[in-house]
N, C-alpha and C positions, 0 to 999 in steps of 0.2 A: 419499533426500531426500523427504519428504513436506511438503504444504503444506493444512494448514488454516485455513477461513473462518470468524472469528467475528464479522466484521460487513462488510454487504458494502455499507454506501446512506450517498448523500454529505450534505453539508450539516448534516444535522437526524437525531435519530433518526427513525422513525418507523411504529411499533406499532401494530398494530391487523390487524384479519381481510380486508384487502385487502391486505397486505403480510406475513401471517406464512409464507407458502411460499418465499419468497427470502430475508425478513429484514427485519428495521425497525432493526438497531443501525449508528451507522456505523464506519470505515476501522480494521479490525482482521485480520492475517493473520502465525498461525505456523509458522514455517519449523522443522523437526525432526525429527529421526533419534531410534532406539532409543538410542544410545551419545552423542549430543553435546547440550548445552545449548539450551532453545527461545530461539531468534531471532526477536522480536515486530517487525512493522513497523506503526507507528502505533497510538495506544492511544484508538481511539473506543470509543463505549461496549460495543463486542462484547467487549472486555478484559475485563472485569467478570466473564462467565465462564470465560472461559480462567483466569482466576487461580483459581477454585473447581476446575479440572485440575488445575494447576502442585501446589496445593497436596498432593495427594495423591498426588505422587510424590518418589520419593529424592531429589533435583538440588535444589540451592539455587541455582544459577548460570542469571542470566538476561539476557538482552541485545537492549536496545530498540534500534530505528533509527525515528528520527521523521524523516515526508519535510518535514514543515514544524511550525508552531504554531497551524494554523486550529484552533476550538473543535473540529471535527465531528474531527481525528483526535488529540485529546488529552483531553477530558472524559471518558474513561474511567479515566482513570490517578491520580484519588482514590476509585475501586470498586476498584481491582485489589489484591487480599488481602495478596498478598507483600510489596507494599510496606512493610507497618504490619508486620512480620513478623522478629523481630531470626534472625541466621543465614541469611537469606538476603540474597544479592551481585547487585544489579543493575547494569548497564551502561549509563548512556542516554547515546546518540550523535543527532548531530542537526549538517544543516550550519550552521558556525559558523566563525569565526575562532581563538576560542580554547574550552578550554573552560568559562572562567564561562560565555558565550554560552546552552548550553542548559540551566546551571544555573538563570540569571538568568530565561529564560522562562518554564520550567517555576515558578518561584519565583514571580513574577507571577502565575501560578494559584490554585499550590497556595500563599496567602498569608494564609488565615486570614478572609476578606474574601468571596473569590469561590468558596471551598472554605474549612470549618474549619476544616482541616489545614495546615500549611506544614511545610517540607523537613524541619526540623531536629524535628520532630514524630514520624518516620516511623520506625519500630523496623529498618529494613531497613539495608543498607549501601547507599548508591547514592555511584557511578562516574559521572563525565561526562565525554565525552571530544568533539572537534570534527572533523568532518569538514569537507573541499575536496569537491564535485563534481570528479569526473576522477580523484579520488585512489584508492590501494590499499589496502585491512588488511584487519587480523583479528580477529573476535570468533571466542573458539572456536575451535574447525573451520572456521568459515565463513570463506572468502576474497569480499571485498564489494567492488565498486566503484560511487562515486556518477558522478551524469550530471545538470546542470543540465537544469531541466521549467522550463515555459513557464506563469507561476503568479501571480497578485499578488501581493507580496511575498517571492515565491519560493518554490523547493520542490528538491528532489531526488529524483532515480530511485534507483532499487538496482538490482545484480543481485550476485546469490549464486549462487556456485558449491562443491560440494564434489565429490570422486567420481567426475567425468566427468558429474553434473551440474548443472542452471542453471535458476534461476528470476530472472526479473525483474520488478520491484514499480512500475510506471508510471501514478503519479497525484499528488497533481492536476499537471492541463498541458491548455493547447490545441496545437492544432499549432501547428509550429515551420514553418509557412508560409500565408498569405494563401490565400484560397479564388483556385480558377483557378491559383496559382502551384504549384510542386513536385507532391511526391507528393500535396497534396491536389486539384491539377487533371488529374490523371493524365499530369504531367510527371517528367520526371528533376528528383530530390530534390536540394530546398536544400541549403548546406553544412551548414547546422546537423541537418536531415535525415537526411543522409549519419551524419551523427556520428553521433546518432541509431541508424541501424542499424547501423552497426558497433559500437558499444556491443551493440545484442541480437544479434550475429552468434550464427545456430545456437544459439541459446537454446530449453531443452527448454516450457518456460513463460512465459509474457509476460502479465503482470496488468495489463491496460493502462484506465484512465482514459475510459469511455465514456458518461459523463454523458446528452447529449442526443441525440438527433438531429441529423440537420442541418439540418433548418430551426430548432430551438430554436437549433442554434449561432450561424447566420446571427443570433438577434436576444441573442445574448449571446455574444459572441466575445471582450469583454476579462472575463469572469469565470474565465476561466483553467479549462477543459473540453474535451472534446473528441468524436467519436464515433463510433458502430462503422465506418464507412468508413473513415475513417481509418487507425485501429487497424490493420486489416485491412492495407491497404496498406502499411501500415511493416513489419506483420510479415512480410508476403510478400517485400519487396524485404532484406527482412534473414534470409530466410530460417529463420523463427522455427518451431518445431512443432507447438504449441499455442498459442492465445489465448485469454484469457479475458475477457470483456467485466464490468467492476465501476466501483462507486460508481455506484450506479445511482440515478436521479433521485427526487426525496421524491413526486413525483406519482404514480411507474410503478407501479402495480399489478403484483399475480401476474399478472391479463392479461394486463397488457400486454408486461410481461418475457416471458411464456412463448411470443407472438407473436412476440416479438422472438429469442426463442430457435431457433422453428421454423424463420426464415426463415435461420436459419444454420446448421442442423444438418447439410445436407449439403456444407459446404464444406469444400474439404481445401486444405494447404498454404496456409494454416495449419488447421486446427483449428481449431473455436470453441465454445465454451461460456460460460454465463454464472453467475456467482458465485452461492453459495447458502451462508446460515449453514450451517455443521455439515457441510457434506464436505468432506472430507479426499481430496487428489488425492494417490497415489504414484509418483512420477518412476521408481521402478524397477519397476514394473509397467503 
């Protein structure tokens, strides 16, 4: 299982030469192996190149998982090549009740209006199907389960497992408890908490949702964020092996990430890193 980042900053893109050493695109990350179908989670504008890869390989078979419909993790997905591309088979999955649900959103974008393009426009085959948070399937190879995130208007986690192993895709959310309470006051974790980590039980990767600070959180805690302390301690008390710190704030400079990088480097169990376009992590090495 390998996992590559093609956009790794929330909210807004945001280009330019204080932001080209982590990335300026936002919430794009694919999950893939040599033999199985790329599995895209959220198509912000790092999509746009991933689709100039897609396209120059054999596979037509592709499969989205959208954590929500904020603009920052779907405005990519009228750049992405394959779409407009007849013979190739997309999948978009998104939590829903049924699946017109992420038909109808996506439709709302892509409607001719807000995007020139609408659905029945697109030369590709596209699949929609509805996912529960807490529920089980399969795209592909991949065995996926959702986990409600703490989000305005909501959102959902992932985690993917193939092989013996596991990545989980944890954005947007703030914590799933009050400052001072649970594992954010460095108390025994809420129930929802609790869910929380056993959902990432022994997960080889956790892409967790590290927006701000904590004092930026303190003055924005219903924007549905969260950050690196946090993180940290859900992954620890869940036993996680790597962490990676992403969607990173439209302010943060290369600086200021690379500080924020430093002051993490030596930390073990978990592991920490912070999200950069263009690497490529490999779970079996």
């Amino acid at each position: 299982m390998k996992c590559t980042f093609w956009g790794v900053r929330g909210s807004i893109p945001v280009p330019g030469p204080t932001t080209a050493g982590y990335g300026g695109n936002t919430s794009c990350i694919e999950i893939h192996d040599d033999d199985a179908p790329s599995l895209i989670l959220d198509c912000g504008t790092g999509v746009r190149k991933l689709g100039g890869k897609l396209m120059g390989l054999p596979g037509r078979e592709i499969h989205i998982l959208f954590t929500h419909f904020h603009m920052d993790h779907l405005f990519g997905i009228g750049f992405f090549t394959p779409v407009f591309v007849p013979g190739f088979h997309i999948t978009v999955t998104a939590p829903a009740f049924h699946p017109d649900g992420p038909r109808d959103r996506l439709g709302r974008f892509l409607n001719g209006v807000f995007h020139p393009v609408r659905i029945p426009d697109l030369g590709a085959r596209l699949d929609f199907d509805a996912v529960r948070p807490g529920d089980s399937f399969q795209r592909g190879p991949w065995n996926i389960r959702g986990f409600t995130l703490n989000h305005p208007g909501g959102a959902c986690g992932y985690r993917i497992d193939r092989n013996g192993r596991s990545t989980a895709y944890v954005t947007d959310t703030s914590p799933l408890s009050r400052p001072g309470e649970g594992l954010s006051g460095g108390k025994p974790p809420t129930s929802r908490e609790q869910a929380l980590c056993d959902f990432l039980r022994g997960t080889d990767l956790v892409i967790f949702d590290t927006m701000y600070t904590y004092e930026q959180y303190k003055r924005f805690m219903t924007y549905g964020h969260s950050y690196p302390e946090y993180a940290v301690e859900v992954c620890k008390h869940a036993g996680v092996k790597t962490l990676c710190l992403f969607h990173h704030d439209t302010e943060a400079s290369d600086a200021t990430l690379d500080a924020l990088a430093a002051k993490w480097a030596d930390h073990e169990s978990p592991r920490i890193f912070l999200a950069r376009e263009g690497v490529t992590v490999d779970l079996e090495g």
